[in-house]
C-alpha positions as MATLAB code, in Angstrom:
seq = 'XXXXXXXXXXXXXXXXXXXXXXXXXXXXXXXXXXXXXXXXXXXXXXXXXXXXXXXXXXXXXXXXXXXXXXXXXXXXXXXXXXXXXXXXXXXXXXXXXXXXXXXXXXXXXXXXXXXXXXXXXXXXXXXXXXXXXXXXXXXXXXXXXXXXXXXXXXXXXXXXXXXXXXXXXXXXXXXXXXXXXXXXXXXXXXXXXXXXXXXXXXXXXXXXXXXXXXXXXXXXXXXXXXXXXXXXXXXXXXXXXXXXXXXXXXXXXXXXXXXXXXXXXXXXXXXXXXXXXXXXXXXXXXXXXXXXXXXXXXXXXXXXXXXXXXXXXXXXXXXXXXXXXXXXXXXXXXXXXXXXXXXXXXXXXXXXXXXXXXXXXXXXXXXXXXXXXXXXXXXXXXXXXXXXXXXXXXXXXXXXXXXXXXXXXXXXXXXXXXXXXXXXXXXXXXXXXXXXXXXXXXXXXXXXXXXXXXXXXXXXX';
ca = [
      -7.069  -21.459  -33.945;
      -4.701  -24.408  -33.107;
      -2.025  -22.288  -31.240;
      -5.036  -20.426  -29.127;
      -6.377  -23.907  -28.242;
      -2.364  -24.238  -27.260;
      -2.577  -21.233  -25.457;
      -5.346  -22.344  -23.967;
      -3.833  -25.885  -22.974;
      -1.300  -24.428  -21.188;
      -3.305  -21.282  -19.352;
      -5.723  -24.780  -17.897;
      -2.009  -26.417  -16.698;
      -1.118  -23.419  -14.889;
      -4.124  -23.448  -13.224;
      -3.823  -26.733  -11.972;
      -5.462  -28.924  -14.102;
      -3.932  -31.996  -15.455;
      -4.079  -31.821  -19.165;
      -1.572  -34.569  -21.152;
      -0.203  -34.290  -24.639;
      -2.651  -36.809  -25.801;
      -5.451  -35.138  -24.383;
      -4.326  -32.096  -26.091;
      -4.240  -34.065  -29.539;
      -7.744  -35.077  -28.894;
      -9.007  -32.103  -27.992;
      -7.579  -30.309  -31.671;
      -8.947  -33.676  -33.581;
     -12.441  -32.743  -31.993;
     -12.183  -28.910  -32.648;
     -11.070  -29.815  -36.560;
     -14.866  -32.431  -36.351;
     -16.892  -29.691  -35.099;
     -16.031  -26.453  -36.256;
     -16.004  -23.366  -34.206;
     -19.062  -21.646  -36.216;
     -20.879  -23.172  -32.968;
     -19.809  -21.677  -30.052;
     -21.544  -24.116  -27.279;
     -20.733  -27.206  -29.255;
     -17.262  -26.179  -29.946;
     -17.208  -25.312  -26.119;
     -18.510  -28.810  -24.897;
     -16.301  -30.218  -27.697;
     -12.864  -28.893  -25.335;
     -14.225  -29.762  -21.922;
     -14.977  -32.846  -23.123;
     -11.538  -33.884  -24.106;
      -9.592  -31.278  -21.619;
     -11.545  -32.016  -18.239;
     -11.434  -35.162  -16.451;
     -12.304  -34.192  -13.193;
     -15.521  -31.951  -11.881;
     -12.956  -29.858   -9.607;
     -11.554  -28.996  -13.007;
     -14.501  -27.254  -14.273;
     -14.223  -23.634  -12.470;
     -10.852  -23.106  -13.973;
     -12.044  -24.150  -17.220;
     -15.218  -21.942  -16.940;
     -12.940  -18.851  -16.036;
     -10.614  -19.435  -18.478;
     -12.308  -20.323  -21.572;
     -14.057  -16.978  -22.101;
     -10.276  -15.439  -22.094;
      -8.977  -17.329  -24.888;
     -12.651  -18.120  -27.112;
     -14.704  -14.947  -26.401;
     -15.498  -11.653  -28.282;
     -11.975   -9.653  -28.314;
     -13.949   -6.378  -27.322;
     -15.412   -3.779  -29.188;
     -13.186   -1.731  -31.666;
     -12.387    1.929  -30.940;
     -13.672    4.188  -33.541;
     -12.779    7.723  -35.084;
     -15.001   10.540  -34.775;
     -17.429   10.230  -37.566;
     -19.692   13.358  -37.164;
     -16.533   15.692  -37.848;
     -15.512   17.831  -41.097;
     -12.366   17.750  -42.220;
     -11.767   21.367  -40.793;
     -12.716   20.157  -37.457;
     -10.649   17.263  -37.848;
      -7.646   19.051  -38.738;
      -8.998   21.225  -35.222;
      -8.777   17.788  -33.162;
      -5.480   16.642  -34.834;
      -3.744   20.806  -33.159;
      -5.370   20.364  -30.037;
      -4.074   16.671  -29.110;
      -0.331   18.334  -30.489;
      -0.661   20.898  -27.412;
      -1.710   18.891  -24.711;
       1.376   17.183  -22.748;
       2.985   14.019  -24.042;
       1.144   11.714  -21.395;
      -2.115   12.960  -22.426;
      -1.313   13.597  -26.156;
      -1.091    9.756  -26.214;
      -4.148    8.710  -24.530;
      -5.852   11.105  -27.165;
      -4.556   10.194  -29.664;
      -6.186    6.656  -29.180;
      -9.146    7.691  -27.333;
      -9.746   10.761  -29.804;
      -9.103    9.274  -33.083;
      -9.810    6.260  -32.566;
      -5.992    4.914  -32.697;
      -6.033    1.509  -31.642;
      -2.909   -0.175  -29.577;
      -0.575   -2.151  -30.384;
       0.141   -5.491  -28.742;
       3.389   -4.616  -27.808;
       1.973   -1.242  -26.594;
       0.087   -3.206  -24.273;
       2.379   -5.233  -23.126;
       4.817   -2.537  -21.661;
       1.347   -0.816  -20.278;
       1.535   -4.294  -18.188;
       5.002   -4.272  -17.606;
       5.005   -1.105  -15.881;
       1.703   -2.018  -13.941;
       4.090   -5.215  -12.352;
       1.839   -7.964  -14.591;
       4.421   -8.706  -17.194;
       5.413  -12.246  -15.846;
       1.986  -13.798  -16.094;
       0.154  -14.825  -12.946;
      -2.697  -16.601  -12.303;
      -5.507  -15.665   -9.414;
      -8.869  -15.174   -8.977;
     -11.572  -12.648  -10.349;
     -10.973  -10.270   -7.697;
      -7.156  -10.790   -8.548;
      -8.197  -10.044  -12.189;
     -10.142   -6.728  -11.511;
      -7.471   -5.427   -9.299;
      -4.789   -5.890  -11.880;
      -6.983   -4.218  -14.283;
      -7.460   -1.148  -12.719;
      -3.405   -1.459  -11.984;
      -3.311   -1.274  -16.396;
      -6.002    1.257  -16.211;
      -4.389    3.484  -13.934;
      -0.880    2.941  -15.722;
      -2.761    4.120  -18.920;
      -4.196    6.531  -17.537;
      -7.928    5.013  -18.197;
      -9.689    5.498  -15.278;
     -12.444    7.540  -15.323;
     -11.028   10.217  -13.206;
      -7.893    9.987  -15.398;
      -9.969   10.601  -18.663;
     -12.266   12.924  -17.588;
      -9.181   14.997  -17.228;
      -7.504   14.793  -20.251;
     -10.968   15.461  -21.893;
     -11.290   18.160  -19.989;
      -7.398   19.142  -21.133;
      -8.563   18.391  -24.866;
     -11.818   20.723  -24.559;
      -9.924   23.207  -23.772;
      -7.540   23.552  -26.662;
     -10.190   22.657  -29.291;
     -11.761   25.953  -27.481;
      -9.393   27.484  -28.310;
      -8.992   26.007  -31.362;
     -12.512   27.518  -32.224;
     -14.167   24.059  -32.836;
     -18.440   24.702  -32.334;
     -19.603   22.937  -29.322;
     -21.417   20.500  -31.772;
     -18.063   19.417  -32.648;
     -16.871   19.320  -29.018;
     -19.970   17.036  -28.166;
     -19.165   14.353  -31.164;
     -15.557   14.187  -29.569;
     -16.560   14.063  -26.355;
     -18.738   11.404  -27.040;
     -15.994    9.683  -29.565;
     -13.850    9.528  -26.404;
     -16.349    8.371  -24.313;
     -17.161    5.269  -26.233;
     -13.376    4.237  -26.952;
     -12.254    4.735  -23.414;
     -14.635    1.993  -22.496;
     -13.902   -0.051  -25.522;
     -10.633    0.628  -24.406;
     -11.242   -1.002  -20.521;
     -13.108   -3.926  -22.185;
      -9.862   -4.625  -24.560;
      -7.475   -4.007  -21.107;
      -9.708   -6.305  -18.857;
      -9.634   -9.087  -21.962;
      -5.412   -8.818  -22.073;
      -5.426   -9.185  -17.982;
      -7.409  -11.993  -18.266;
      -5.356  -14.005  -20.304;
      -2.151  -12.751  -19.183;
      -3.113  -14.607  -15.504;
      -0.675  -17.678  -15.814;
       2.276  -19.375  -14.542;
       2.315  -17.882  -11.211;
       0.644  -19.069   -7.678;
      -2.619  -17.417   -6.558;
      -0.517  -15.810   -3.885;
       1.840  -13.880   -6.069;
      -0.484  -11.321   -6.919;
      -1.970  -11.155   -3.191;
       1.581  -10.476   -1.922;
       2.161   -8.140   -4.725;
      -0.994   -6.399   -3.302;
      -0.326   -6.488    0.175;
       2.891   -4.988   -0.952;
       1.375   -1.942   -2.929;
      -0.778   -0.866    0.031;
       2.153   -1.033    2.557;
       3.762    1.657    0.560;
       0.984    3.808   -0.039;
      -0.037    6.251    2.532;
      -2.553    5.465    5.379;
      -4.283    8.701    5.283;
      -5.364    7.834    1.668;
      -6.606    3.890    1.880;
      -9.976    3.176    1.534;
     -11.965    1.110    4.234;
     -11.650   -2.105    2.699;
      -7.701   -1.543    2.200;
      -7.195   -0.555    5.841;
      -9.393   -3.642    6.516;
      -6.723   -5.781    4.649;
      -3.695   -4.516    6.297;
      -5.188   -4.634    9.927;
      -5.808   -8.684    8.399;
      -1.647   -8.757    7.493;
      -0.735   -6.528   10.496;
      -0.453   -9.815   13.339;
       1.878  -11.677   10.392;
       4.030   -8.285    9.719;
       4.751   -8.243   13.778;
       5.516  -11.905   13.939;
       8.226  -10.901   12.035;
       9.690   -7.665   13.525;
       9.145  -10.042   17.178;
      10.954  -12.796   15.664;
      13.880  -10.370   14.707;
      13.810   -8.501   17.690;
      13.603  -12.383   20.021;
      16.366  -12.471   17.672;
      18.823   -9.687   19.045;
      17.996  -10.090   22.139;
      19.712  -13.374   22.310;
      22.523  -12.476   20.683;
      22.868   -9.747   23.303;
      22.153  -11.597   26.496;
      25.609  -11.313   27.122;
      26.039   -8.017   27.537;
      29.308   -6.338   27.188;
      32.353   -5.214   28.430;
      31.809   -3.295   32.064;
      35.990   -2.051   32.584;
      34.566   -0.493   35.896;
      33.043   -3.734   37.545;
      36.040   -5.796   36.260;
      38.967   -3.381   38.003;
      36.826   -3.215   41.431;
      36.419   -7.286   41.543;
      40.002   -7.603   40.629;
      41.196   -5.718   43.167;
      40.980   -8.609   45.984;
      43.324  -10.810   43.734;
      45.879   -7.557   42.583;
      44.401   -8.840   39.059;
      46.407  -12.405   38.990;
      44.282  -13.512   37.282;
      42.394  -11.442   36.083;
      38.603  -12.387   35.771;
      36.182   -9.912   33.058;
      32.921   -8.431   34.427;
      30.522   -8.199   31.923;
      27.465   -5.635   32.464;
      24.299   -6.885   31.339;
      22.044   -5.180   28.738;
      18.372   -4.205   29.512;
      17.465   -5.917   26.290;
      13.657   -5.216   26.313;
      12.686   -1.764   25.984;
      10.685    0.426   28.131;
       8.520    2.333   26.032;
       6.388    5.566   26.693;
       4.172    6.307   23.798;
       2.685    9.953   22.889;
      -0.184    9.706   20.312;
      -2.088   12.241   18.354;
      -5.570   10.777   17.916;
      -6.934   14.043   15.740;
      -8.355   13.431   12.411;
      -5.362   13.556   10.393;
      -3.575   11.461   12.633;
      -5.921    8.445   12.926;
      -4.717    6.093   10.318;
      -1.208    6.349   11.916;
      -2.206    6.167   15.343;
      -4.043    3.338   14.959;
      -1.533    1.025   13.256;
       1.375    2.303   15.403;
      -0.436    0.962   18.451;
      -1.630   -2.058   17.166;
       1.663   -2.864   16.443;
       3.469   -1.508   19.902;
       0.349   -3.487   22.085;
       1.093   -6.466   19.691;
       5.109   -7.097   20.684;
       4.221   -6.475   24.190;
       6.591   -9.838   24.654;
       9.646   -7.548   23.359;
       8.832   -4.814   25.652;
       9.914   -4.867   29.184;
       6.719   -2.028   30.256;
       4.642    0.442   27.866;
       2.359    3.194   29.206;
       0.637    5.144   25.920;
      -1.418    8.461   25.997;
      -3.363    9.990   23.383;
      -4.175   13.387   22.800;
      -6.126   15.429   20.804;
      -6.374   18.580   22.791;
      -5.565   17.368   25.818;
      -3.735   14.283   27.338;
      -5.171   11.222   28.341;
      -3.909    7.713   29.440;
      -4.840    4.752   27.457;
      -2.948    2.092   29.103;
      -5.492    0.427   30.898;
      -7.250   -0.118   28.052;
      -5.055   -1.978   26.664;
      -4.409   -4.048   29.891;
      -7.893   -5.030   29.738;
      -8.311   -5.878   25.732;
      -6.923   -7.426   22.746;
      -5.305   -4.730   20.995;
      -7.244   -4.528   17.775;
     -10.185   -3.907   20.791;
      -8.506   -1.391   22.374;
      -7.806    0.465   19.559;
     -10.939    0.573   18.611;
     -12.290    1.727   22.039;
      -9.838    4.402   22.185;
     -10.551    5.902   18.827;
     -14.337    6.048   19.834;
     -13.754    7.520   23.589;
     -11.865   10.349   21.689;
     -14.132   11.604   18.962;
     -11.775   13.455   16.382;
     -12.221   17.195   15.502;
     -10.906   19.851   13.056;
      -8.438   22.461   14.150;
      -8.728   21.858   18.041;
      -4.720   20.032   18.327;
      -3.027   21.214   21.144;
       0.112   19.342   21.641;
       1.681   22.145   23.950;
      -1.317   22.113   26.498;
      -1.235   18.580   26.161;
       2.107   18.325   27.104;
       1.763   20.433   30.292;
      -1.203   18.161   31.529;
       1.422   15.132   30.652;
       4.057   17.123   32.881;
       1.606   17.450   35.683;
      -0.359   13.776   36.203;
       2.074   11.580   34.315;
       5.924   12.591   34.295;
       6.663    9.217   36.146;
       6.256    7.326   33.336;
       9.474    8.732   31.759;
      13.022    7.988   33.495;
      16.382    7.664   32.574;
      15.418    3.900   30.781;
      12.023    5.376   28.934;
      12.087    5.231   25.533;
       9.618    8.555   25.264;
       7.869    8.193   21.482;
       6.107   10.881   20.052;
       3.331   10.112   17.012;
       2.210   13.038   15.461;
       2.359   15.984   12.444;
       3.890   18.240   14.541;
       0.916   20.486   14.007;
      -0.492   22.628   16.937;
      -2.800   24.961   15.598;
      -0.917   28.019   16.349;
      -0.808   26.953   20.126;
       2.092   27.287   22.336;
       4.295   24.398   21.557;
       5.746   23.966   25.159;
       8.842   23.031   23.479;
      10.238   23.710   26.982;
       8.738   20.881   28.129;
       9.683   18.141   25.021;
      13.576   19.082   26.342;
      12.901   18.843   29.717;
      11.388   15.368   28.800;
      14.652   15.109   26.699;
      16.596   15.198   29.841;
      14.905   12.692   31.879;
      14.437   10.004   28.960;
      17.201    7.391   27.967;
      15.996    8.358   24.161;
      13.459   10.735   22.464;
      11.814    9.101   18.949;
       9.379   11.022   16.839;
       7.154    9.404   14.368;
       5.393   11.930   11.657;
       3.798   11.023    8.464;
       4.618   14.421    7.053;
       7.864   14.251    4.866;
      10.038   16.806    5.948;
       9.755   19.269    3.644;
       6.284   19.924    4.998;
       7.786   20.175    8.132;
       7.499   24.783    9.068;
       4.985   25.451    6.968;
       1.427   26.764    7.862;
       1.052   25.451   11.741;
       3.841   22.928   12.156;
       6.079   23.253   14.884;
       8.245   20.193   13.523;
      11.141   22.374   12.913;
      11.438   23.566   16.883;
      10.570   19.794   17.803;
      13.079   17.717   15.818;
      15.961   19.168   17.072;
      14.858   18.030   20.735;
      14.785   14.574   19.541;
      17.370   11.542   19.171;
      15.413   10.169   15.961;
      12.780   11.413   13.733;
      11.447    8.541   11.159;
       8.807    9.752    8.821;
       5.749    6.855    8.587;
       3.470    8.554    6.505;
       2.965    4.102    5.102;
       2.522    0.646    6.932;
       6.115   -0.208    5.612;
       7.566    3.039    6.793;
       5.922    2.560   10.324;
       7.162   -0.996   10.259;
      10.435   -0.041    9.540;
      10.885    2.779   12.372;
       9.519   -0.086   15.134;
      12.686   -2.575   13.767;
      14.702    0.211   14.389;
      13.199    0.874   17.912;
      14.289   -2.223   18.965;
      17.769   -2.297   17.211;
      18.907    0.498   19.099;
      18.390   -0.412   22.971;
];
């Protein structure tokens, strides 16, 4: 009990309260005066020695059920089974694959894990080095462990569904199937109680904002097609403090550019005058700031990407010399002016409610013509022309024609796709006619990929 309270000690310090080695002293003299049989007094016995200040009380509260509640409930065997049966149960588990043989063999038979087990569960989930954050902070880890175990309830149901299977097979009664179904029921959430308990107290030593960056780091590499609501909602929150950064390196360049480079045309004409003695270099000046014409697919399977790409692009309007952006779903339509006249996040969202998505009606090629015809202006030989979309036309006419005829006229020709390219021919893409027409094609299927292609917009001016 004295190296928990220890434990203990030291899980309050990280937290930030003040605890000194005296206090500590005290607060094992009081433990060893009143016994732990009583939980509340033995409870009032450590706040009272441990907390000094009514600030303090929170982390105390949070932490104390960690370190001094119940450790969870055990995992059990299967007890309604015959030996037969058993020996049924024991085959089974052997044939499923090694992933899921292991999560049977605890959930199954009741085969508690180790410690060390779950420590390298938490290693691998990215909680090894002990942090320290709130409840929310807490649950999310957990389900990081759970997921790593493969203990969530989609991840179980499963492998039980794996495990029925082969005891089928196996020719195990379906009384015998329902007492292991049930049997892995009951450990799996024994299981998440014991998981939740380990999080818990392995939230030390590190800021609250570790495991917020950690998070914020996750989601920008996982696709945007496949957050949730609330996760979108968190990295439209991060998205202003990702472009300060990408404007900050791009303010960056710029200055180291301003002075241009070497024009040996400029420098022989005003040389002439002087027959070169002496000679005086001409230097031709950069257009630093880009000029940006942006293409975007606003259909359903697009959104997520269109969204945060323009958020972005309206956001480091400071970087860009002039932007003009068009979406299309199945035909093309400026959007500029709405972003003239709102905040971006605004305009976004007024643009993705003017153009109400729709299944299997993409038609980049038609689109493209009406571009041709009402809006070819905005591309010249300084245009950086930017395509975002799959690539995916719904067995339409992909005007290719047009995307080289655009080539010509354009300083550069970018393409944006979330679809890695091995995706890229199959069914109705035309991304194999399309990315041959193009200078650059930069899959940003995540935040951090999309991030990444816009740094690279404005490296290469």
């Amino acid at each position: 009990m004295d190296q928990r309270i220890v434990e203990f000690i030291s899980a309050l310090r990280s937290s930030g309260v003040r605890v000194s080695l005296a206090e500590s002293a005290d607060a094992i003299k009081a433990i060893a005066t009143v016994g732990v049989t009583d939980r509340e007094t033995f409870k009032n016995a450590l706040k009272a020695t441990l907390v000094k200040e009514p600030a303090d009380v929170p982390s105390f509260e949070q932490l104390f059920p960690l370190y001094f509640g119940h450790e969870g409930p055990p995992m059990q065997p299967p007890h309604g089974l015959s030996p037969e049966q058993q020996e049924q149960l024991r085959r089974a588990i052997e044939q499923l694959r090694e992933q899921l043989r292991q999560l049977m063999q605890m959930l199954a038979q009741g085969q508690q894990p180790t410690r060390e087990q779950m420590q390298q569960f938490a290693q691998k989930a990215g909680i090894d080095r002990g942090m320290r954050g709130s409840r929310q902070v807490q649950e999310w880890l957990t389900e990081r462990m759970l997921r790593q175990m493969g203990l969530t309830p989609e991840q179980v149901q499963d492998a039980l569904e794996a495990l029925m299977k082969q005891l089928k097979q196996q020719g195990m009664s379906a009384e015998g199937r329902q007492e292991v179904r049930e049997t892995v029921a009951g450990n799996a959430e024994a299981l998440r109680e014991q998981v939740a308990r380990f999080v818990g107290q392995s939230l030390l030593n590190q800021p609250d904002d570790n495991p917020r960056r950690q998070r914020i780091d996750d989601l920008m590499n996982r696709p945007l097609a496949s957050l949730s609501e609330a996760e979108a909602d968190e990295l439209r929150n991060h998205v202003r403090r990702l472009v300060a950064r990408l404007r900050s390196r791009a303010a960056l360049r710029m200055r180291r550019g301003k002075q241009g480079y070497f024009d040996a045309k400029g420098t022989i004409r005003y040389n002439q005058r002087n027959m070169g003695v002496p000679i005086e270099l001409k230097m031709k000046r950069r257009h630093l700031k880009p000029k940006l014409t942006v293409i975007v697919d606003v259909s359903t399977s697009m959104r997520p990407v269109a969204e945060f790409m323009l958020r972005m692009v309206y956001e480091m309007q400071d970087q860009i010399s002039k932007a003009r952006s068009f979406a299309f779903i199945s035909d093309m339509h400026e959007i500029s002016m709405i972003f003239a006249e709102n905040r971006p996040q605004d305009a976004v969202e007024i643009v993705l409610r003017e153009l109400p998505p729709g299944y299997y009606n993409t038609d980049l090629g038609h689109s493209l013509s009406t571009f041709c015809e009402k809006f070819s202006d905005s591309v010249d030989s300084r245009t950086t022309l930017i395509f975002v979309g799959d690539g995916r036309n719904n067995y339409n006419d992909p005007r290719t024609d047009l995307v080289q005829m655009l080539r010509m006229r354009a300083r550069r020709v970018i393409w944006f796709n979330p679809e890695p390219p091995y995706q890229w021919g199959h069914g109705d893409s035309d991304m194999l006619a399309y990315a041959p027409l193009c200078h650059a094609v930069h899959q940003v299927a995540t935040l951090k990929q999309l991030a990444d292609a816009i740094d690279d917009l404005f490296q290469t001016r």
